[in-house]
C-alpha positions in Angstrom: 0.0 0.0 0.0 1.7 3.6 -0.8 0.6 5.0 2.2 2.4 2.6 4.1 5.5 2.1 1.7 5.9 6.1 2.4 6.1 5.8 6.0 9.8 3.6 5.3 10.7 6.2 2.7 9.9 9.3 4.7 11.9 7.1 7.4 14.9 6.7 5.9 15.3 10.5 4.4 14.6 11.6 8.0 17.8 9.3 9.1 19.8 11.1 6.9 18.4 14.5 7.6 17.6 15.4 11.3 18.0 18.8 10.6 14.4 18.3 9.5 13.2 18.1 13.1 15.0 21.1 13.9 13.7 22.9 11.6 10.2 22.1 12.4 11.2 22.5 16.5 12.2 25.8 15.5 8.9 26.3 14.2 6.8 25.0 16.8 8.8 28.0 19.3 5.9 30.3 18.3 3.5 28.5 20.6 5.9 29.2 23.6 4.4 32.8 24.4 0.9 31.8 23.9 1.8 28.6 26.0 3.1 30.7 29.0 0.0 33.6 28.5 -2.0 30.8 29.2 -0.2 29.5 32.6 -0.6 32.9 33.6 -4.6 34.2 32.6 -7.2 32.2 30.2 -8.1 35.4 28.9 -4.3 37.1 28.3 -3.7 33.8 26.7 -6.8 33.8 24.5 -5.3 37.3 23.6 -1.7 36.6 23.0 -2.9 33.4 20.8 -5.2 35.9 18.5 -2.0 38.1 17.9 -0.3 35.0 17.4 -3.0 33.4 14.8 -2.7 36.8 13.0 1.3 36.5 12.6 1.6 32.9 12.0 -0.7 33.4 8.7 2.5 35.2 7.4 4.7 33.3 8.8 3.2 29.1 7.4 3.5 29.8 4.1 7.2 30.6 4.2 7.7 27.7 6.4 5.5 25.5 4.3 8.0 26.0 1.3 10.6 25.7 3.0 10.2 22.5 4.8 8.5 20.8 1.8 11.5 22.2 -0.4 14.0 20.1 2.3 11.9 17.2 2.7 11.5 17.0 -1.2 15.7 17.2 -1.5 15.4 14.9 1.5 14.5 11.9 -0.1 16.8 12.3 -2.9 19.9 12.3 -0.5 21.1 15.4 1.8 19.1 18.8 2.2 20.4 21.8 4.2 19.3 25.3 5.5 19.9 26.8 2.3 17.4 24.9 0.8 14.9 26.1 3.5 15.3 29.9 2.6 15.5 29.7 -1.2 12.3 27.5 -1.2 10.3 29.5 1.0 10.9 33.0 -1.0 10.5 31.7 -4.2 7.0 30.2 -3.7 6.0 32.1 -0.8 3.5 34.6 -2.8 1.7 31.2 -4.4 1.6 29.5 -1.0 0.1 32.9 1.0 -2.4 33.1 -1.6 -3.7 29.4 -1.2 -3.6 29.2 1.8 -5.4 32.8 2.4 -7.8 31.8 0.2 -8.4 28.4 2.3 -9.2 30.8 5.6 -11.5 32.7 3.9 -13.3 29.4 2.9 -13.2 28.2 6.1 -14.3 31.0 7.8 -17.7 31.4 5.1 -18.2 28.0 6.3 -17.9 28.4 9.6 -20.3 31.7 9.5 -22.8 30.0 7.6 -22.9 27.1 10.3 -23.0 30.0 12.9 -26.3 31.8 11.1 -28.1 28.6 10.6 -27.8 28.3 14.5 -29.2 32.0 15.3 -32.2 31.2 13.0 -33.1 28.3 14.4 -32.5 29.7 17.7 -34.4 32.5 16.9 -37.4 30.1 15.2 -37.0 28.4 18.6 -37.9 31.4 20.8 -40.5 32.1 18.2 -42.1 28.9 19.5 -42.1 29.2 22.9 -38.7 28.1 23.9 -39.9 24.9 22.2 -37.3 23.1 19.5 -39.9 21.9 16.8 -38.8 18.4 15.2 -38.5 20.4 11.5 -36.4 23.4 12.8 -33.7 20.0 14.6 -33.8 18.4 11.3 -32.7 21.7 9.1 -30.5 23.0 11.7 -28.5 19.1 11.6 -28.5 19.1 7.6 -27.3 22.2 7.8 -24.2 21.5 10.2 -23.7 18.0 8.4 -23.6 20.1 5.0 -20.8 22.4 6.5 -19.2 19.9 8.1 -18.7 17.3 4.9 -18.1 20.5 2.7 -15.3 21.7 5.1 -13.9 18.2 5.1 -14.5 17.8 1.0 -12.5 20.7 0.1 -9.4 19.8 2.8 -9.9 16.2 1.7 -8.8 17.5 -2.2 -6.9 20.4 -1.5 -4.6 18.8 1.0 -1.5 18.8 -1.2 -1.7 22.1 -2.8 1.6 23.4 -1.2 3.3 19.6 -2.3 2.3 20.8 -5.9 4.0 24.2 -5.7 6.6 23.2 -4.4 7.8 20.1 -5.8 6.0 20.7 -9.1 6.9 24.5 -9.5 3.1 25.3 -9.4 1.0 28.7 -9.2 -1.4 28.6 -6.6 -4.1 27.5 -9.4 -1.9 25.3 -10.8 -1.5 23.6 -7.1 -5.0 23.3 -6.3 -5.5 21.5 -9.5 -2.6 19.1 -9.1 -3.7 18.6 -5.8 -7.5 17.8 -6.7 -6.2 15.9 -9.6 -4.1 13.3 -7.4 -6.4 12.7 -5.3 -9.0 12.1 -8.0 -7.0 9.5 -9.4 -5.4 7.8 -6.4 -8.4 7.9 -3.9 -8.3 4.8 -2.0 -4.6 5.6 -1.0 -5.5 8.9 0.1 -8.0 7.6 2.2 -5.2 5.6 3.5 -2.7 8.1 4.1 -5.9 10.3 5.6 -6.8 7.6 7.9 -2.7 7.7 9.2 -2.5 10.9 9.4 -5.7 11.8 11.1 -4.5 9.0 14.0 -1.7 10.9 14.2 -3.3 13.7 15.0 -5.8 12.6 17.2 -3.2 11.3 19.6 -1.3 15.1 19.4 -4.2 16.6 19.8 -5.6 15.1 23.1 -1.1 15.1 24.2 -1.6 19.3 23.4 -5.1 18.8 25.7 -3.8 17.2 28.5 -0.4 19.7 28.3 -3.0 22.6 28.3 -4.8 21.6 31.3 -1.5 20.7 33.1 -0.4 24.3 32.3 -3.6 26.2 32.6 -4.8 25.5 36.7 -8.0 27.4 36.3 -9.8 24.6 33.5 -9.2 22.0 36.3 -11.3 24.5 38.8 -13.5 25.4 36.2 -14.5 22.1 35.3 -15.0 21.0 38.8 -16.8 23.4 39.1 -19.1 22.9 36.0 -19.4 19.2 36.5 -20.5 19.1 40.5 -21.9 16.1 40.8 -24.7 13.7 39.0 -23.6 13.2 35.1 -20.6 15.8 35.1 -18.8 14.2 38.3 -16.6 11.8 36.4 -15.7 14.7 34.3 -15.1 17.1 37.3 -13.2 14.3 38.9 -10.7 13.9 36.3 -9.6 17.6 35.6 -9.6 17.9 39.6 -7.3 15.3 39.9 -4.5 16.3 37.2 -1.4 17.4 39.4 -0.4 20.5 40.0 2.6 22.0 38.7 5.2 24.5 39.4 6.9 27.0 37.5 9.8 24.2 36.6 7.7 21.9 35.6 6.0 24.2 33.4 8.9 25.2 31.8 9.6 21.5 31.0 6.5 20.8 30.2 6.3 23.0 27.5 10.0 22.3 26.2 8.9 18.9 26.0 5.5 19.7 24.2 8.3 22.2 21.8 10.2 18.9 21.1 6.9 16.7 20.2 5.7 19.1 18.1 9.2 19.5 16.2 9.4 15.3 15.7 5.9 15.4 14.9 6.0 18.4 12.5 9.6 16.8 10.6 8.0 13.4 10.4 4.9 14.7 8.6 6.8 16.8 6.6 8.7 13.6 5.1 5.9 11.5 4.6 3.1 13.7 3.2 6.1 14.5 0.6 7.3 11.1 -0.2 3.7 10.1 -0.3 2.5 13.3 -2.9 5.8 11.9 -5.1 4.6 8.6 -5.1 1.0 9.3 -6.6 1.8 12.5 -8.2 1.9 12.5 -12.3 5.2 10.7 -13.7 4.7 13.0 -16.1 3.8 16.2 -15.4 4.5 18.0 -18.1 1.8 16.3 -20.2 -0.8 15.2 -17.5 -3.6 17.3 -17.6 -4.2 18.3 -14.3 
C-alpha cells in the first residue's frame, strides 16, 4: 500500500536528515508565548494566541515552502538550511495566496454554520422556547452540509503546497494538481488520511492534557461545571491532574516544543514522499 511504503521512505530520508526536526522544532517555538500567557490568565492567553493566529498566517507559508522544499531534496539524499530559505521566498507569494484563500473558505463556512444556529434559535424562541422536530432536522443538515463541505474541500486540496513546491506550481496550478491526485489515487489517500488523522488525534488530546497541566483554572473550572450527578466523572478527572510549578511548566512546554518538532519533521517527510509517489510521472503532459 503507498501510504504505508511512504512511512519507510519518509523514514529513511529523516535518518539522513535530522536537521528536519530542527527545523520544524524551530517552528513549533511560536506556541511558547501563547503557552506561558495561558499558565498565567485564560483570557491574556486567549489574547496573546489571537495576535499570534494573525502573525503565523504570514509566517506558514514561508515555512511551508521551506520545509516541503527540504523534505522533497530529503528523499533524494542530503538537504540543508539553504534549501529552506530559497524554497520558501521563491514560492511564498503562491503559497500565501492558497492558503489565504483556504481561511477565507473556512471561515464562510464556519459563518454560515453559525447563522443557521441563530435562526433556528431565533425560530425556537418564536415557539415558545420549544425546538420543533423540523427546525432540529434543518439546523443538523445544515451543520452535516458544512461539516462534509469543510472536510470535501481539505480532503482534495490537502496537497496544494506539495504541488508548488515540488511541481513549481502557481497557486491555481497547485490546487488542481492537488485535486487531480487525489481524483486519481483515492483509495490511497483515504489511507494516508486515515494515518494521518491518528496521528493527529493522539497530538491533539497530548496538546489537551499539556493545556490543562499548564492552565490551573480549567481543572477548577470544570469542577466546578461538572458538581456532581452526570458531570462528576468529568469534574473528577480535571480535579485530579497534578499541580505543577513553575519548573515543571517550563519543562512541560519544552517537552511539548520537542513533540511538536518530531511530529511536524515526520509529517513533513511523509506527506512528501507520499505526494511523489502518486503525483503524475509525467507532469509536463498530464492534464491536471
Amino acid at each position: 500500500m503507498t501510504a504505508l511504503q511512504s512511512i519507510g521512505t519518509a523514514a529513511g530520508s529523516l535518518r539522513r536528515n535530522p536537521i528536519l526536526f530542527v527545523v520544524a522544532t524551530a517552528f513549533s517555538l511560536i506556541q511558547l508565548p501563547s503557552i506561558f500567557a495561558q499558565a498565567v490568565s485564560p483570557l491574556i492567553g486567549s489574547i496573546v494566541s489571537l495576535g499570534f493566529s494573525g502573525l503565523t498566517i504570514f509566517i506558514v507559508p514561508f515555512f511551508l515552502g521551506g520545509v516541503l522544499g527540504m523534505a522533497n531534496e530529503a528523499i533524494d539524499g542530503r538537504t540543508s538550511l539553504g534549501t529552506f530559505v530559497s524554497e520558501g521566498k521563491t514560492h511564498y507569494v503562491s503559497l500565501l495566496v492558497v492558503y489565504f484563500s483556504l481561511l477565507v473558505v473556512n471561515f464562510v463556512l464556519s459563518f454560515v454554520g453559525v447563522f443557521a444556529s441563530v435562526f433556528v434559535g431565533i425560530a425556537v424562541l418564536g415557539s415558545n422556547g420549544e425546538m420543533s422536530t423540523v427546525a432540529l432536522a434543518v439546523l443538523g443538515v445544515v451543520v452535516l452540509a458544512v461539516a462534509l463541505t469543510y472536510l470535501a474541500v481539505v480532503f482534495v486540496v490537502q496537497f496544494f503546497g506539495h504541488a508548488i513546491v515540488i511541481d513549481d506550481l502557481g497557486a491555481v496550478d497547485g490546487i488542481k494538481r492537488s485535486v487531480s491526485c487525489v481524483r486519481n489515487n483515492i483509495v490511497s489517500v483515504l489511507g494516508y488520511s486515515v494515518i494521518t488523522g491518528l496521528g493527529g488525534v493522539l497530538a491533539g488530546a497530548f496538546a489537551v492534557v499539556i493545556s490543562l497541566l499548564l492552565t490551573p483554572s480549567l481543572r477548577h473550572q470544570g469542577a466546578a461545571v461538572g458538581g456532581a450527578g452526570s458531570g462528576a466523572p468529568v469534574a473528577s478527572a480535571f480535579s485530579s491532574l497534578p499541580t505543577v510549578g513553575v519548573v515543571g511548566m517550563v519543562a512541560i512546554a519544552v517537552g511539548l516544543v520537542l513533540v511538536s518538532g518530531l511530529v511536524g519533521g515526520f509529517f513533513a517527510a511523509y506527506s512528501t514522499a507520499f505526494y511523489r509517489s502518486i503525483r503524475p510521472t509525467n507532469p509536463e503532459t498530464t492534464a491536471p
